[in-house]
C-alpha positions as semicolon CSV with decimal commas, in nm:
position;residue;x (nm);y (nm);z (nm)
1;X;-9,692;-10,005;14,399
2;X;-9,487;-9,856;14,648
3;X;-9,160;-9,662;14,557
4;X;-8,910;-9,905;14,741
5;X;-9,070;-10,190;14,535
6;X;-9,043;-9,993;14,219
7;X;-8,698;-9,935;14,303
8;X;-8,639;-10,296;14,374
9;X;-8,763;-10,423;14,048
10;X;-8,562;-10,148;13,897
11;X;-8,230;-10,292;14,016
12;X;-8,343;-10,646;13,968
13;X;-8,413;-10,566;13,605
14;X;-8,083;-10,349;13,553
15;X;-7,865;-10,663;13,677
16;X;-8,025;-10,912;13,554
17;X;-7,965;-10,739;13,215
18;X;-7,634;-10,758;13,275
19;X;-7,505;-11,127;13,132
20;X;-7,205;-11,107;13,368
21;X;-7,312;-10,952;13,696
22;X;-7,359;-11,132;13,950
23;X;-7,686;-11,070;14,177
24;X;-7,812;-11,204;14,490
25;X;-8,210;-11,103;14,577
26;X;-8,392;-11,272;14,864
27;X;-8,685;-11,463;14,711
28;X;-8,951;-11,575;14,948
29;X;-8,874;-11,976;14,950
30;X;-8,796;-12,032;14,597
31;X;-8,610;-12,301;14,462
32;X;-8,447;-12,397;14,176
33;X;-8,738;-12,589;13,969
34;X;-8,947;-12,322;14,027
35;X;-8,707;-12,077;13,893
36;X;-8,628;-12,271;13,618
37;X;-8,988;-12,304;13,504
38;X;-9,025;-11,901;13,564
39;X;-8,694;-11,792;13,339
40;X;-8,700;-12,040;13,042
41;X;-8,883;-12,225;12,815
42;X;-8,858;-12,569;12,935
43;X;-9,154;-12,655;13,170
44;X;-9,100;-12,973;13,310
45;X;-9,175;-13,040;13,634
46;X;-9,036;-13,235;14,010
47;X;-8,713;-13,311;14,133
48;X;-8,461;-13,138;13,942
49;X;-8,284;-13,446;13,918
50;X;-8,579;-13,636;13,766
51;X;-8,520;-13,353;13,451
52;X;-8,272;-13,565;13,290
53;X;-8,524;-13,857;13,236
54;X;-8,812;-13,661;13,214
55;X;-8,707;-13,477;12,895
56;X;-8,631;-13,749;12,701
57;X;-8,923;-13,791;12,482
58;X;-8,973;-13,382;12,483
59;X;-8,656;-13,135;12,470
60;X;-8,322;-13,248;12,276
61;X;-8,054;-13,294;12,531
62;X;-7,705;-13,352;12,539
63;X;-7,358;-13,320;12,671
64;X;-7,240;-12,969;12,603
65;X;-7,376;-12,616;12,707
66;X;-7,595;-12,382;12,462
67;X;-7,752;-12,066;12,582
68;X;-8,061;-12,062;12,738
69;X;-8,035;-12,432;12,807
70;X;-8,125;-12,613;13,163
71;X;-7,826;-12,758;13,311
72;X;-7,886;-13,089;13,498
73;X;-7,706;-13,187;13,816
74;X;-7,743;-13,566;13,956
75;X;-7,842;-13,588;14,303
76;X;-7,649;-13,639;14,581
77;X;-7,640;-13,701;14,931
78;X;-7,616;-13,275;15,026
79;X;-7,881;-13,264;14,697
80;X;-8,126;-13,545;14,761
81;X;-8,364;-13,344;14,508
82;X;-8,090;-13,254;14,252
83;X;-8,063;-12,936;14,112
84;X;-8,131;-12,722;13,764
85;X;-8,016;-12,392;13,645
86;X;-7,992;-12,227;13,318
87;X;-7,698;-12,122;13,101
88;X;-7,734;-11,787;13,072
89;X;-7,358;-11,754;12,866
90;X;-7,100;-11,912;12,746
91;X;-6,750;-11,746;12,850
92;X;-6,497;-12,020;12,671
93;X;-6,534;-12,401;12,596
94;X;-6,502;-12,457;12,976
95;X;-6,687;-12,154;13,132
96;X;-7,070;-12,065;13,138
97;X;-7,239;-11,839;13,337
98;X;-7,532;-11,974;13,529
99;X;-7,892;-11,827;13,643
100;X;-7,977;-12,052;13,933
101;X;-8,191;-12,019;14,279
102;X;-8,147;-12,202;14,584
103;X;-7,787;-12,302;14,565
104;X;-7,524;-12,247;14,797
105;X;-7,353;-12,469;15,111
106;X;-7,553;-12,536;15,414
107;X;-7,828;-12,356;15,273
108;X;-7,692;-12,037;15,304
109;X;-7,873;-12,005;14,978
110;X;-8,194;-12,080;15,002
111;X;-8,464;-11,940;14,858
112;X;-8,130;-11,674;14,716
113;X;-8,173;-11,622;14,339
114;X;-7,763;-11,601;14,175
115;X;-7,751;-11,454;13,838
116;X;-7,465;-11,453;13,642
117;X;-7,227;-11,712;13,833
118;X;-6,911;-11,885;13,659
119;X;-6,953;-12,238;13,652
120;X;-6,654;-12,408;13,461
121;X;-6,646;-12,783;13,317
122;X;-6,409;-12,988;13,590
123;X;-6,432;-13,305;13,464
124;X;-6,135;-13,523;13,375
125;X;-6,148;-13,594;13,023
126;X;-6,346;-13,234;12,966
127;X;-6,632;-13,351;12,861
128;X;-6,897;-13,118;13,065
129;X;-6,948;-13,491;13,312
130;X;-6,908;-13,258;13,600
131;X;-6,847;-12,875;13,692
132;X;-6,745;-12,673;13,989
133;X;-6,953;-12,396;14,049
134;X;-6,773;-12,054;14,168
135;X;-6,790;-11,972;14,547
136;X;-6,824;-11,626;14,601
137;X;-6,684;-11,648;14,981
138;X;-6,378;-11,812;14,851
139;X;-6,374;-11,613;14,563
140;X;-6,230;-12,015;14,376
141;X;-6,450;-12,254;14,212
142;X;-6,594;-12,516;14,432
143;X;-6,608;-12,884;14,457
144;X;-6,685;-13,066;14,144
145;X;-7,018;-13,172;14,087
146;X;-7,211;-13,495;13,877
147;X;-7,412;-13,387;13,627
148;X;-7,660;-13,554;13,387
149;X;-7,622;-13,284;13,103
150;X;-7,786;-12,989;12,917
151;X;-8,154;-12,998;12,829
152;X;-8,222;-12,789;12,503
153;X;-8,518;-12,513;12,436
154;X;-8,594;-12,735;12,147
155;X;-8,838;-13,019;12,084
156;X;-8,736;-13,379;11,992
157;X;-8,731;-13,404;11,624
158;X;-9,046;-13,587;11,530
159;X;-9,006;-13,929;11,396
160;X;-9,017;-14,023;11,048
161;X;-9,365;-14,098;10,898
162;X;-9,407;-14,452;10,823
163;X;-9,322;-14,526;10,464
164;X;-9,687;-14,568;10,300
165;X;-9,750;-14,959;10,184
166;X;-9,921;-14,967;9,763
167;X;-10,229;-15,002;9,795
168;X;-10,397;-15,375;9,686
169;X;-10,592;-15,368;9,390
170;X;-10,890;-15,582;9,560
171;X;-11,130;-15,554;9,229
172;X;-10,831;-15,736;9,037
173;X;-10,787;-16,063;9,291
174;X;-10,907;-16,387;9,142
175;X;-11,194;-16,560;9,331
């Protein structure tokens, strides 16, 4: 390994160790599923949108962020595939910080791994339905975006064993 790439996954590794920096790195064509998959636990798999539905049966989920757990945004006209990134923080009961690849307006971000970006809950009655992401350009949080909610490092909770029937006593039964 060369010295420049040494010295590239140096820095990468220094900020990404740092829960509030934020860090841009060119990433040859990655997107957000795929980073997803590579940085957490949860390995499910297609459209990010499809994440919501698809953990149903596997990983708790619900309506409020944890660390380490895969945020789910709806798709939309701009995001016909959705999107996914992981909450790397919590800052407040409306601010997380997010680990995320592929996002940004008119793709300026693709393939661009962010670590480390505010993301704040926007929604009405505050209850994590949507969130504006920050925009670094406009140094302001942008527009408010649908999500589905947070999918949880965590298996579903098995279901409770059948309760066992007594057992007939068939040498007993008249005949």
């Amino acid at each position: 390994m060369g010295d420049r790439t040494k010295y590239a996954f140096a820095a990468l590794a220094i900020a990404a160790s740092c829960a509030t920096a934020s860090l841009a790195v060119a990433a040859a064509g990655i997107n957000c599923v795929q980073f997803v998959r590579s940085t957490s636990t949860i390995l499910l798999a297609g459209d990010a949108w499809r994440w919501w539905d698809a953990a149903k049966k596997v990983y708790q989920r619900g309506p409020t962020p944890e660390p380490n757990a895969v945020l789910v945004f709806k798709r939309t006209n701009a995001m016909r595939a959705g999107h996914v990134a992981v909450v790397a923080s919590i800052l407040d009961r409306d601010t997380v910080l997010l680990n995320h690849a592929n996002w940004g307006p008119d793709r300026a971000g693709k393939g661009r791994i962010d670590v480390g970006v505010p993301a704040r809950d926007c929604s009405r009655r505050g209850d994590w339905s949507s969130i504006c992401v920050w925009h670094d350009p406009s140094q302001s949080f942008g527009r408010p975006y649908a999500i589905s909610g947070f999918v949880y490092p965590r298996g579903v909770a098995a279901p409770p064993a059948p309760a066992a029937r007594p057992a007939r006593n068939v040498a007993a039964s008249p005949r």
